[in-house]
N, C-alpha and C positions, 0 to 999 in steps of 0.2 A: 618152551621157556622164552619168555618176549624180547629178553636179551642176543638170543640166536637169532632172531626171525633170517637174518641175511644167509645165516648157511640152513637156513631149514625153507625147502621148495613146497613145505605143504602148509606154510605159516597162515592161517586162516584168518587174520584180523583180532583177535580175539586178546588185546590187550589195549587198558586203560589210556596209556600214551600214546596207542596208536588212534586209538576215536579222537582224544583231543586234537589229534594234528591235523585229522581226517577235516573237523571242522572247522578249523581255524582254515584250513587251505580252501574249503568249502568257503565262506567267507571273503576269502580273498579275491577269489574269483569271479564271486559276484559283483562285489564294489569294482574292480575290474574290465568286468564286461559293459557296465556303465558308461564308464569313462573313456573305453577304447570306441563302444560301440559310434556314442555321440563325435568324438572325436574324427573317425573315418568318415562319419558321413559330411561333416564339415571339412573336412581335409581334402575330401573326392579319393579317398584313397582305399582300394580294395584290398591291400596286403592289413591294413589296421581291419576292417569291416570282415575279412577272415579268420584274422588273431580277435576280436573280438568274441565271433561268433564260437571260435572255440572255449576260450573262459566260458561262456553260458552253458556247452553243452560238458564242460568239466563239473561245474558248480552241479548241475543236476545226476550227473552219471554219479559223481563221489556221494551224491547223499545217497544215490541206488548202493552203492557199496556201502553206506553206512548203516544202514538197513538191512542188508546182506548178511553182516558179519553177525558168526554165530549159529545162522543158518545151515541146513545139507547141502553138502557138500557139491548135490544136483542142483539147488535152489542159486548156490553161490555161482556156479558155471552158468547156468540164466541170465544172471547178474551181470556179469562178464560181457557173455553174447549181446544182449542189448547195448551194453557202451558200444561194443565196436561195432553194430550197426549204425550206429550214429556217427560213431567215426566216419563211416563208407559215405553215409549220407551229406554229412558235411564236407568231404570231399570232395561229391558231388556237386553241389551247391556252389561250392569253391570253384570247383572248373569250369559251370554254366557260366554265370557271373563275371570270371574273368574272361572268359570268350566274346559275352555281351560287351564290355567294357574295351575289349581289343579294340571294337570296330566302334565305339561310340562313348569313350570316357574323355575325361578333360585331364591336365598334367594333374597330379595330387601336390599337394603342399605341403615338400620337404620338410620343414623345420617342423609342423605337427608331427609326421611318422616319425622322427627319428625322436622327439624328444618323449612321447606317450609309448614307443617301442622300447625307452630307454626305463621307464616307469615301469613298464607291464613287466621290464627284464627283471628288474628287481623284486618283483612282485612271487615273480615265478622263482627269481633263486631262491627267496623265502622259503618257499612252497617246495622246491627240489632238497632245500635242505632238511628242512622236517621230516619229509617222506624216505630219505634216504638210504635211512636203516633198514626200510621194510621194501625195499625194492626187488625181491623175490618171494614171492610167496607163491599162494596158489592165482590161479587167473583173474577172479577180484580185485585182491590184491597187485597183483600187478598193471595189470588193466588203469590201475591211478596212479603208479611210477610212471607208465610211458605217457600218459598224457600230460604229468607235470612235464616230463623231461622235453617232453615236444612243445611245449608252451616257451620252455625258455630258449629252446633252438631260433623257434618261429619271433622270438620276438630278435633277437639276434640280426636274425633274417631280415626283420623291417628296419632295421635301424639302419643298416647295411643300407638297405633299397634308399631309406630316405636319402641317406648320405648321397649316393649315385644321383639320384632324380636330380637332386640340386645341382650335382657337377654337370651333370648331361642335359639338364633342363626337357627331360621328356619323362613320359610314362612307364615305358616298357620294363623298368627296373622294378616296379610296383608291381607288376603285372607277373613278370616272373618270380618272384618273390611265394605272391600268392598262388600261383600254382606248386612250386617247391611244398609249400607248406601241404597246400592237399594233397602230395603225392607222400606227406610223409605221415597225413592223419592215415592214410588208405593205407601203407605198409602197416601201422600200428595195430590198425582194425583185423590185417590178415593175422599175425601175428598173434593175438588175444581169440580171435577167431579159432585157432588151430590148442590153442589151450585149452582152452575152455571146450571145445569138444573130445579134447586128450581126457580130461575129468569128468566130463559127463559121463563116458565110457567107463570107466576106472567105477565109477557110482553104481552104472549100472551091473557091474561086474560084479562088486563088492556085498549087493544086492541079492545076486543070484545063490 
């Protein structure tokens, strides 16, 4: 019943208000990643060009979950698996980057991060509060509770950072920022990882 989803752990997506929100967050995310993307590279700032990069890889993993849903129950733990590689991977990317950036970025420009950190925050409450309801299900589903909720952390995070960079007039607040943030897509990705293989099992057990 769609009304339960929150105390039912095996809620598979499989209701009408939850596609629409699915999309509309889908949506959000993309006009989002637009706007943060352009924004960090004019700002010089790697904590927005992070949060950027995650809106894109949200907007693409929820359409894999909108696609998902309805699907076996093995097909939906695929689903899963794949976001949180990309999770790992952007991660990845997030901590090359800031590395490179350590030894070779310019200060970023406070007043962009905080005020496009301050947009994206909004963008994601949106987004955390539509999905709210359905923030337990099976790993699919879940797997897009924790990256809206990591989206509004990380924008949190930059707005934070901008705020410092300007008091302190250097980088490094940008810079740890955006590793926070990879270090919390990387827990997200274990996390859905270990689900999503809890269900694959359970499938193939069910199976037997």
């Amino acid at each position: 019943m769609p009304g339960n989803c929150c105390n039912d752990l095996q809620f598979d997506g499989i209701d009408p208000l939850y596609k629409r929100a699915l999309i509309a967050v889908i949506l959000i995310n993309t006009v989002m990643f637009g706007i943060e993307m352009a924004s960090g590279v004019q700002a010089e700032s790697q904590a927005l060009k992070a949060d950027a990069l995650d809106f894109l890889g949200d907007a693409a993993t929820y359409a894999l979950s909108l696609w998902a849903i309805g699907r076996a129950e093995n097909t939906r733990a695929n689903a899963a698996l794949i976001k949180a590689l990309s999770l790992f991977f952007m991660a990845a990317w997030v901590f090359g980057s800031t590395l490179y950036h350590f030894f070779y970025s310019n200060q970023p420009t406070a007043i962009t991060m905080s005020t496009v950190g301050l947009l994206a925050f909004f963008a994601n409450l949106v987004s955390v509060l539509l999905l709210m309801r359905y923030r337990n299900g099976d790993a699919n589903v879940r797997s897009v509770w924790l990256c809206s909720r990591n989206d509004a952390i990380g924008n949190l995070m930059v707005i934070v950072a901008g705020f410092v960079v300007w008091k302190t007039g250097n980088a490094w607040p940008d810079l740890v920022a955006a590793c926070i943030l990879a270090s919390l897509f990387l827990g997200s990705s274990i996390q859905i990882i270990r689900q999503a293989l809890q269900e694959k099992n359970q499938a193939v057990t069910a199976e037997s």
